[in-house]
C-alpha positions in Angstrom: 34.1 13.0 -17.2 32.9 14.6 -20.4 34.7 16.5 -22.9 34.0 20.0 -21.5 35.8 18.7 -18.1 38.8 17.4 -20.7 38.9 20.8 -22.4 39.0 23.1 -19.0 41.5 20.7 -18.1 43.6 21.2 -21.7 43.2 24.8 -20.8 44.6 24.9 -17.3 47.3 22.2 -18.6 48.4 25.3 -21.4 47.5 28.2 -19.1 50.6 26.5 -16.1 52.4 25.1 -18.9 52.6 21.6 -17.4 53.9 19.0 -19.5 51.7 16.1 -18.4 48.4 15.4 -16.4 47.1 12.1 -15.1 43.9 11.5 -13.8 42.5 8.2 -11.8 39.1 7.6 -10.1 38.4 3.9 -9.8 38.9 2.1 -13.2 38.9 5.7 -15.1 42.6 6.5 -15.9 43.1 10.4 -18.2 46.5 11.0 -19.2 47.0 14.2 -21.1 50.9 15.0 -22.2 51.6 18.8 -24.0 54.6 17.2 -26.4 57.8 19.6 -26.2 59.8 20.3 -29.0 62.3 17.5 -28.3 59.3 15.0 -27.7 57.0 16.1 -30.4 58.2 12.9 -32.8 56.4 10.6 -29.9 52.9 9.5 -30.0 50.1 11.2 -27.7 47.9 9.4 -25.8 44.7 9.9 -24.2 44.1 6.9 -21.7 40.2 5.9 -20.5 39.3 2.3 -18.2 41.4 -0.7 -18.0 44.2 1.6 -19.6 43.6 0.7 -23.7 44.4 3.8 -26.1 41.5 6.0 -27.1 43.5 8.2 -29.2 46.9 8.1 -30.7 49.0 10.8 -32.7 52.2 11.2 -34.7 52.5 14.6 -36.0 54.0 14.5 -39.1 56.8 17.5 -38.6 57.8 18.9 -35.0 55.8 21.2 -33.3 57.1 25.1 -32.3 58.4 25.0 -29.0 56.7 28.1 -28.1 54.5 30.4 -30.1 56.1 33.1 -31.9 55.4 37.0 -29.8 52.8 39.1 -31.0 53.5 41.5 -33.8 53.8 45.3 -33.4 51.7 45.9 -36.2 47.9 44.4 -35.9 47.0 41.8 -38.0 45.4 42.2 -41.4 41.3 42.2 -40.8 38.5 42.8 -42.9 37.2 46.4 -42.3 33.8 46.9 -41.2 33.0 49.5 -44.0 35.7 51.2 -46.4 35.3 54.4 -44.2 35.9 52.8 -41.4 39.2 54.7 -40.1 42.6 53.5 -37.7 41.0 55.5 -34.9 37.9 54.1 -34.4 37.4 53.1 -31.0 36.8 48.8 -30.8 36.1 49.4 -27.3 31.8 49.9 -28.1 32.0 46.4 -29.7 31.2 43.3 -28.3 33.4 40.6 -28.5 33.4 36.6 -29.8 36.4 35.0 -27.5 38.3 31.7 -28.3 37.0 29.2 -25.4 40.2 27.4 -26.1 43.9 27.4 -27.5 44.6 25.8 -31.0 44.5 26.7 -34.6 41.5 29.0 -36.4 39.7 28.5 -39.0 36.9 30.4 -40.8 35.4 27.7 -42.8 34.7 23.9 -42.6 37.1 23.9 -45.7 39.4 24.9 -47.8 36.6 25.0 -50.5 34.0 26.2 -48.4 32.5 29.9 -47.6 33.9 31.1 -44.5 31.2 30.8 -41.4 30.4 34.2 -41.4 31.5 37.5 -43.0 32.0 41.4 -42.1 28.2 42.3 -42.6 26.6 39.4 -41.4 24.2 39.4 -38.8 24.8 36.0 -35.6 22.5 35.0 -33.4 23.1 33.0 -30.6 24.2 29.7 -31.4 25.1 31.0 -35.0 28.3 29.1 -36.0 31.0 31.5 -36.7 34.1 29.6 -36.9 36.3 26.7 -36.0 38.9 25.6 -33.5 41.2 22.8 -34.3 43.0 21.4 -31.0 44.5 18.4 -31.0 43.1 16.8 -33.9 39.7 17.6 -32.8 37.4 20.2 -35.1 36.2 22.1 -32.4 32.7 24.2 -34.1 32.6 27.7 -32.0 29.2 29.1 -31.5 28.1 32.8 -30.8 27.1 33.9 -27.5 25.6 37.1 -28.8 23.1 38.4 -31.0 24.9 41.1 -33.4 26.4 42.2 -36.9 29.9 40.9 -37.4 32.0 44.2 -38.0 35.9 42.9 -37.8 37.5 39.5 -37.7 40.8 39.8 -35.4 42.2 36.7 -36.6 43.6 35.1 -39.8 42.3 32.0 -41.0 44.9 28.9 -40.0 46.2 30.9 -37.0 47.1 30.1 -33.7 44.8 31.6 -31.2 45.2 31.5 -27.2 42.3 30.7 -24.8 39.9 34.0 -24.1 41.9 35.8 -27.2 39.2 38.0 -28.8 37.9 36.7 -33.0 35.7 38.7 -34.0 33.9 42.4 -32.8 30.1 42.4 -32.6 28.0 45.2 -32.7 24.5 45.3 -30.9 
């Protein structure tokens, strides 16, 4: 199993909102637990063969039971140009999707230059931002050639699997 396979599987995990998930072929043994709010001060842990801890977490403060609603208003962005207006249609944009749920981030750090910017041109493969889930720094690559004309998300927010990041024009 490779860690594609464990991320689709993450996904589905979120997208049913199961609370656990264990896997056994032969010696191979995945368990994957989505912590509640009451269970968030226990460890996680992912199993692999003969049943020895891979990975184990304690978050240091409890974890939302459920994300907070969408707010009316839309979130502050960058503009694509200052006469860029509230009735502009987003619709002729492409769009940069999150291939998974957890927390964004524009940079590799909080001293480093976002990824990319309003203006920039991606190609495919260009780096544009990254995806924290479960302790893992997940880098997210374009799938499109284009110039970056909005970012739809805050840095350090939560984002949900298939929400759109960024618009792309070309």
């Amino acid at each position: 199993m490779d860690f594609n396979q464990i991320q689709e599987l993450i996904r589905m995990m979120s997208k049913y909102k199961l609370t656990e998930f264990i896997l056994k072929e032969g010696e191979f043994k995945l368990v994957i637990r989505n912590q509640t709010h009451e269970a968030a001060s226990q460890p996680t842990q992912v199993m692999v063969p003969m049943q020895q801890p891979m990975v184990s977490m304690t978050p240091s403060a409890p974890a939302p039971a459920a994300p907070a609603p969408a707010p009316a208003a839309p979130p502050k962005t960058e503009a694509a140009a200052p006469a860029a207006s509230a009735t502009d249609d987003d619709s002729k944009y492409k769009q940069i999707k999150s291939p998974m749920v957890g927390t964004f981030y524009r940079s590799g750090g909080p001293d480093k230059p976002p990824f990319v910017k309003v203006g920039d041109t991606v190609e495919v493969g260009s780096k544009v931002c990254i995806i924290e889930a479960m302790k893992l720094f997940n880098e997210i690559e374009s799938e499109i050639k284009g110039k970056i004309v909005k970012v739809l998300v805050e840095d350090a927010s939560p984002v949900e699997y298939d929400q759109p990041l960024f618009l792309v024009e070309g």
